[in-house]
C-alpha positions as CSV (number, residue, x, y, z in Angstrom):
1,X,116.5,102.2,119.6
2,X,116.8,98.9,121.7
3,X,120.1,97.9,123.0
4,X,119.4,94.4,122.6
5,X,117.2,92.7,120.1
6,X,114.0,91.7,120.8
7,X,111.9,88.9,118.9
8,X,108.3,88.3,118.3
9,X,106.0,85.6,116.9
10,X,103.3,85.3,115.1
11,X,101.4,82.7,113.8
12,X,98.0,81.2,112.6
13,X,97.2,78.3,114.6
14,X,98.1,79.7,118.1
15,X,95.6,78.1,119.4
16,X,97.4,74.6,119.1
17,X,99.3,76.0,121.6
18,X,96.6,75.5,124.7
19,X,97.1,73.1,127.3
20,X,100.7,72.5,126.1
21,X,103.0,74.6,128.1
22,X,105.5,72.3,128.4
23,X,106.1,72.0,124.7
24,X,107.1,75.7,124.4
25,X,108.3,76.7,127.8
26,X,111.9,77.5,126.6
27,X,110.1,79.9,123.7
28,X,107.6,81.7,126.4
29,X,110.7,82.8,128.7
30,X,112.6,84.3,126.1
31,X,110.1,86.0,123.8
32,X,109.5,89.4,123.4
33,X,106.1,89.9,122.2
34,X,103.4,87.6,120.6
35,X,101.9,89.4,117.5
36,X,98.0,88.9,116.2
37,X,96.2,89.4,113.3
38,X,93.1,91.7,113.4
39,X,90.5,88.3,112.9
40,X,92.3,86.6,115.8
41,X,91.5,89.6,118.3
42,X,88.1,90.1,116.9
43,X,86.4,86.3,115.7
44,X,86.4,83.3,117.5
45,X,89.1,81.1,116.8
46,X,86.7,78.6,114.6
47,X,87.1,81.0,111.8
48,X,90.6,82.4,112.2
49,X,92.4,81.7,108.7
50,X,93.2,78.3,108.0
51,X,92.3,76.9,111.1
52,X,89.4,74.4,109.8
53,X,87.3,73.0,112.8
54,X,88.5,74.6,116.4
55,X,87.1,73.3,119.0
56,X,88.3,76.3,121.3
57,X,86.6,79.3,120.7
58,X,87.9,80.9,123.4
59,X,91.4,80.5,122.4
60,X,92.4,84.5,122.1
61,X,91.1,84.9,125.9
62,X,93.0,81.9,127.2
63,X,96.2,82.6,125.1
64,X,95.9,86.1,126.6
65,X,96.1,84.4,130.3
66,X,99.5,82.7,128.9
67,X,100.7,86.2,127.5
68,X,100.1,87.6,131.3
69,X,101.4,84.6,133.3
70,X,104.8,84.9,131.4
71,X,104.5,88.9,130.9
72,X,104.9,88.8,127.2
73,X,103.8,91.8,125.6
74,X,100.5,91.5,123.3
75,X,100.7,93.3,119.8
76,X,98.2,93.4,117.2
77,X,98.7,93.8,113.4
78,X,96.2,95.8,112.2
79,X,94.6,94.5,108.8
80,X,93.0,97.4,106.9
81,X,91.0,100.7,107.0
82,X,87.4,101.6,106.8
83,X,86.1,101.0,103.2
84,X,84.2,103.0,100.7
85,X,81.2,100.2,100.6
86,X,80.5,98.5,103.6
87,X,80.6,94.6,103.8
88,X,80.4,93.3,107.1
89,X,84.0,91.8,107.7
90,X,85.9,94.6,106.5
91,X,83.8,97.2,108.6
92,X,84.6,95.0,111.3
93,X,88.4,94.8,110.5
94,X,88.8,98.1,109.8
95,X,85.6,100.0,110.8
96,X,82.6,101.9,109.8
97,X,82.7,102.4,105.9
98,X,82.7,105.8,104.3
99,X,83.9,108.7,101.8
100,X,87.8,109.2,102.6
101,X,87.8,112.2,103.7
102,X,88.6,113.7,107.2
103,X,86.3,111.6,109.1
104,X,88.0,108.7,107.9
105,X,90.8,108.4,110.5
106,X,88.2,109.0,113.3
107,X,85.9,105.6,111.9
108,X,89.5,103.6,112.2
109,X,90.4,104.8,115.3
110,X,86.9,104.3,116.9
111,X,87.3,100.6,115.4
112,X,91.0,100.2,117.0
113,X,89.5,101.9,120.3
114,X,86.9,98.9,120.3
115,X,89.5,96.6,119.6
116,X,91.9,97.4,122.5
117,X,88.5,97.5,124.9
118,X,87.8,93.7,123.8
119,X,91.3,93.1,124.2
120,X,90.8,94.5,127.8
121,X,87.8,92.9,128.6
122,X,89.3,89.6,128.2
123,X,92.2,90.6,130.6
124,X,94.5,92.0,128.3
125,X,96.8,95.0,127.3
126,X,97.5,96.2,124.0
127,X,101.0,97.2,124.0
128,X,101.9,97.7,120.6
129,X,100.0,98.8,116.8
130,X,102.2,97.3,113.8
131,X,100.3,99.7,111.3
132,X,100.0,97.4,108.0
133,X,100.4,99.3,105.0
134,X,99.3,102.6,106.3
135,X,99.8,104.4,103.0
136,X,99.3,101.2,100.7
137,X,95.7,100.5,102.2
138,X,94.6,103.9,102.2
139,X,95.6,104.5,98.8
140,X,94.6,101.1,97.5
141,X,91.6,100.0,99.9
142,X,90.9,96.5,99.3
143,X,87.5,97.6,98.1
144,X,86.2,101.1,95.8
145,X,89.1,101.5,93.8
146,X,91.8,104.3,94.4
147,X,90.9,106.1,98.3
148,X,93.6,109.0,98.9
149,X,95.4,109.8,95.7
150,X,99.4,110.5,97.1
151,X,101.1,109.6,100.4
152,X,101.0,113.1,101.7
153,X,97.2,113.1,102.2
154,X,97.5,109.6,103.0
155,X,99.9,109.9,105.8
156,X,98.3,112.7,107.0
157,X,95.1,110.5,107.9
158,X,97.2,107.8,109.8
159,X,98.9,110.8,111.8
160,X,95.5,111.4,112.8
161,X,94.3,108.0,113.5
162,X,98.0,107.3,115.6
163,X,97.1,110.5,117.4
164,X,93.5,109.6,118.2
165,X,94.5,106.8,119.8
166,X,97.3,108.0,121.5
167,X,95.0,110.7,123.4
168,X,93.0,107.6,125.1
169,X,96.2,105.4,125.2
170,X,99.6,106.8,125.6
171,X,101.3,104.3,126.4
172,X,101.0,101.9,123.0
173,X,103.7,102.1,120.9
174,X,103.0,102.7,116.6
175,X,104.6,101.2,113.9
176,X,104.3,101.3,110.2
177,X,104.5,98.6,108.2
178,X,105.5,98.2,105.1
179,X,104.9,95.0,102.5
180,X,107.7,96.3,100.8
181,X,108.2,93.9,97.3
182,X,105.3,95.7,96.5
183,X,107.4,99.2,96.5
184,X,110.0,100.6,94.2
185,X,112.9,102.4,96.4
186,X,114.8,105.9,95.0
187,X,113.4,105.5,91.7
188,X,114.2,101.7,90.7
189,X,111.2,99.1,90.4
190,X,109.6,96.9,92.6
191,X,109.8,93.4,92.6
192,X,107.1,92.8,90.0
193,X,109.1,94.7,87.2
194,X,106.8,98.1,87.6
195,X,106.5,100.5,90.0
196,X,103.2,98.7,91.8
197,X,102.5,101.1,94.5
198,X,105.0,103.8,93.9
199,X,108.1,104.5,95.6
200,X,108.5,103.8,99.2
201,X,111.6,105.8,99.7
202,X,109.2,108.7,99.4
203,X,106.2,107.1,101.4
204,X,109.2,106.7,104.5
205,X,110.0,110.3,104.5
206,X,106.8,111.2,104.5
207,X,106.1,109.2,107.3
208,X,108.9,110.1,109.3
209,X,108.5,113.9,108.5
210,X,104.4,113.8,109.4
211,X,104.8,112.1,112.9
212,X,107.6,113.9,113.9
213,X,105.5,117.4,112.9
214,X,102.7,116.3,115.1
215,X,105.0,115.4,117.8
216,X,103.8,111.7,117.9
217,X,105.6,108.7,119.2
218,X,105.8,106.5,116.2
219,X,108.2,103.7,117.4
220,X,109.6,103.0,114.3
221,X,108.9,100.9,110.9
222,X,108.3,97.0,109.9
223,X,109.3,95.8,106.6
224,X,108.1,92.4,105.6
225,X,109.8,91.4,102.7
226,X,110.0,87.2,102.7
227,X,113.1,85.9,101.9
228,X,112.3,84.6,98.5
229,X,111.5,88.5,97.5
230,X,114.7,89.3,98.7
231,X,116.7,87.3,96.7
232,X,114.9,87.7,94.0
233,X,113.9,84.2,93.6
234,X,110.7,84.4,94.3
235,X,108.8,83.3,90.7
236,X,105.7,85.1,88.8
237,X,105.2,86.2,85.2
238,X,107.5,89.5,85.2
239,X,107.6,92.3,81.7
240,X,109.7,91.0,78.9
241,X,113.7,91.5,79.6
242,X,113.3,92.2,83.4
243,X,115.4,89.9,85.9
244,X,114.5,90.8,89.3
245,X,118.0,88.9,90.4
246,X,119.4,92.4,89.0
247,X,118.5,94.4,91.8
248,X,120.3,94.3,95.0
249,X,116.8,93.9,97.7
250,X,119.0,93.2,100.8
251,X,120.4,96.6,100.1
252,X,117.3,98.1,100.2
253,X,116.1,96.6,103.0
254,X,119.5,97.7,104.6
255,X,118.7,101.2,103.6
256,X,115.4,101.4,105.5
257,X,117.1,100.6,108.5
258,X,119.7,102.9,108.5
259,X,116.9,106.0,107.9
260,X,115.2,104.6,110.6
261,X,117.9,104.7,112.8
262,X,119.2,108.2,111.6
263,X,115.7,109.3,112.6
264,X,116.0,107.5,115.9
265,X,113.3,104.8,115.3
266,X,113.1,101.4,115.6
267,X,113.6,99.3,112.8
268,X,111.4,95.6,112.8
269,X,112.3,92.8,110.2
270,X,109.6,89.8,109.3
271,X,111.7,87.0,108.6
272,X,110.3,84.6,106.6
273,X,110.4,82.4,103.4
274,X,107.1,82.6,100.7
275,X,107.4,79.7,98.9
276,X,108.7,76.9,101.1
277,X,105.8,78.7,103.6
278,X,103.8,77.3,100.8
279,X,105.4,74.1,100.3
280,X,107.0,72.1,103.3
281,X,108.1,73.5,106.7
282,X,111.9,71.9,106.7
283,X,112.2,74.5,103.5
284,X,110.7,76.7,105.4
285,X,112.9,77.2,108.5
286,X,115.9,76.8,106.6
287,X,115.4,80.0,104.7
288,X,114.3,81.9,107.5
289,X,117.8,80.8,108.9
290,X,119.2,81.8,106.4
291,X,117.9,84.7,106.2
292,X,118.6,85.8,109.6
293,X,122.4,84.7,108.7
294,X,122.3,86.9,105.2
295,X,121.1,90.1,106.5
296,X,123.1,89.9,109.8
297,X,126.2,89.6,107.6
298,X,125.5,92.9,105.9
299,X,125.7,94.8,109.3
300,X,121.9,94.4,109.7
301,X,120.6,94.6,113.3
302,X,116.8,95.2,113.4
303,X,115.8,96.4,116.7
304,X,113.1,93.1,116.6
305,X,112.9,90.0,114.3
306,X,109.7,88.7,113.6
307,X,109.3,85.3,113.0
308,X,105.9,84.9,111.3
309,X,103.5,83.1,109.2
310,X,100.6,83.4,107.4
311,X,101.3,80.7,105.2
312,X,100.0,77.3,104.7
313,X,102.8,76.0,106.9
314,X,103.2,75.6,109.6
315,X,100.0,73.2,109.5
316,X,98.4,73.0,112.6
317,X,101.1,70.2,113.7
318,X,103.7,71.4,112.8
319,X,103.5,73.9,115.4
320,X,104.8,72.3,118.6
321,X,106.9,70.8,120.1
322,X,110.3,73.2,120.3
323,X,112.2,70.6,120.7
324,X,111.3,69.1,117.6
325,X,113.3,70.6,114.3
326,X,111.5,72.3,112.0
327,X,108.6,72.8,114.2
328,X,107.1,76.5,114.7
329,X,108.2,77.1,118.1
330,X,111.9,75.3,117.1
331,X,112.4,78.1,114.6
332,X,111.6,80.8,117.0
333,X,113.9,79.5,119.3
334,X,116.7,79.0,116.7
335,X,116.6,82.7,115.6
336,X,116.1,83.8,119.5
337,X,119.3,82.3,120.2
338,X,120.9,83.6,117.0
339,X,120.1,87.2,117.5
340,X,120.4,87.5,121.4
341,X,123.5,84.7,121.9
């Protein structure tokens, strides 16, 4: 585990980013790593997720020169598997579609292979896999219905496409992340009043056990779980008689860390905020504040914070400058200087 904290960002619009150095110096010294989706390594930045008109679509490749200039590690979140019917974006994202069986992990690895090549042709080095949902999207592909039937099998195949890569590039570090409103934990329900996609304290273990078997160096585990989720305040149509105040999901989150580092792995948070990310960015980077206070107070010392959005905000100007509250970059320097004094 890290001594110190480190922090990462991640965020749509990176892009608004170019030709402003000055506006987020403070930010590029002290960050840890910059984090990307899958369609921000692979597309040009015109159609990169509510972006509307770019006029840079080169923006990965010169953000890259940025990353190297300040040597701030590049990470990618990956964004699914291959799929059982083949549609051009999601082969792309997660690679050649097929049956799930044991070539499976071999099609996403050769996609992830490509991936860190591009990321190499344009000058940079992959240093880290955050894994989304390696059981969830296996089990629940976004496309074809249900794929592998339990997390054993499940896990099994991202052991395999971990150690794939890891033959060609030793040196990246793996982490699984977890989306984890969407799991129950020991038994009680997840956020949406059912068990959703089964019980995650299970999925962990399996995890843990399966990497450490094939002697792989998993890094550790990511839970995004906004902070809306977390305090159960988060609103949606939920079964007759269930509150989801009633459960304790800081605990929870609390518990994945400490299995994490009982097992010796690194423990990531996403901090974040669902519905003022929705709604207006002064919401927005108050709760993630407040967040970062909450869970600090219950002992809580993730190994990395993540500040990140995929959200509607921050809009494209809301981004810059960092010296400018309730901007972006502000809010990553805020919880950089919470966390690391």
């Amino acid at each position: 585990m890290s001594n110190k904290p480190k922090v990462w960002l991640a965020v749509l619009p990176l892009d608004v980013v170019l030709g402003r150095d000055d506006e987020w110096k403070w930010v590029q010294e002290h960050i840890d790593g910059v984090k990307f989706w899958t369609q921000q390594v692979d597309d040009p930045a015109e159609t990169w997720p509510f972006q509307g008109n770019v006029a840079t679509p080169d923006a990965f490749k010169r953000i890259i020169e940025i990353l190297n200039r300040q040597n701030i590690p590049l990470i990618i979140e990956k964004g699914c598997w291959p799929q059982r019917k083949s549609t051009p974006g999601l082969d792309r994202m997660g690679g050649e579609a097929g049956p799930y069986d044991a070539t499976l992990p071999k099609r996403a690895a050769a996609n992830e292979l490509a991936r860190i090549e591009h990321v190499k042709s344009l000058g940079g080095t992959v240093s880290t896999l955050d894994v989304d949902g390696p059981e969830r999207h296996l089990m629940f592909p976004v496309l074809g219905g249900i794929g592998v039937t339990n997390f054993e099998d499940a896990i099994t195949m991202f052991v395999e496409y971990m150690r794939i890569i890891h033959m060609q590039h030793p040196k990246i570090d793996f982490y699984a992340l977890s989306n984890f409103p969407n799991f129950g934990w020991k038994g009680g329900l997840a956020y949406y009043g059912t068990m959703n996609w089964g019980d995650y304290y299970t999925a962990l273990e399996a995890i843990i056990r399966l990497s450490k078997k094939a002697k792989l160096p998993m890094k550790g585990v990511t839970v995004d779980n906004p902070y809306d989720y977390a305090t159960g305040r988060c609103k949606m149509k939920f079964p007759e008689g269930y509150d989801p105040k009633s459960i304790d999901w800081m605990s929870r989150i609390r518990g994945i860390e400490d299995i994490c580092h009982k097992n010796k792995l690194e423990f990531n948070l996403v901090v974040n905020s669902q519905t003022p990310g929705e709604s207006n960015m002064p919401d927005y980077c108050q709760e993630t504040l407040q967040y970062v206070d909450h869970y600090r107070r219950l002992s809580g010392r993730p190994d990395t914070w993540i500040v990140q959005s995929w959200y509607t905000h921050p809009l494209r100007d809301e981004v810059l400058p960092e010296t400018k509250p309730n901007t972006f970059m502000w809010l990553v320097k805020q919880v950089i200087q919470k966390v690391k004094g």
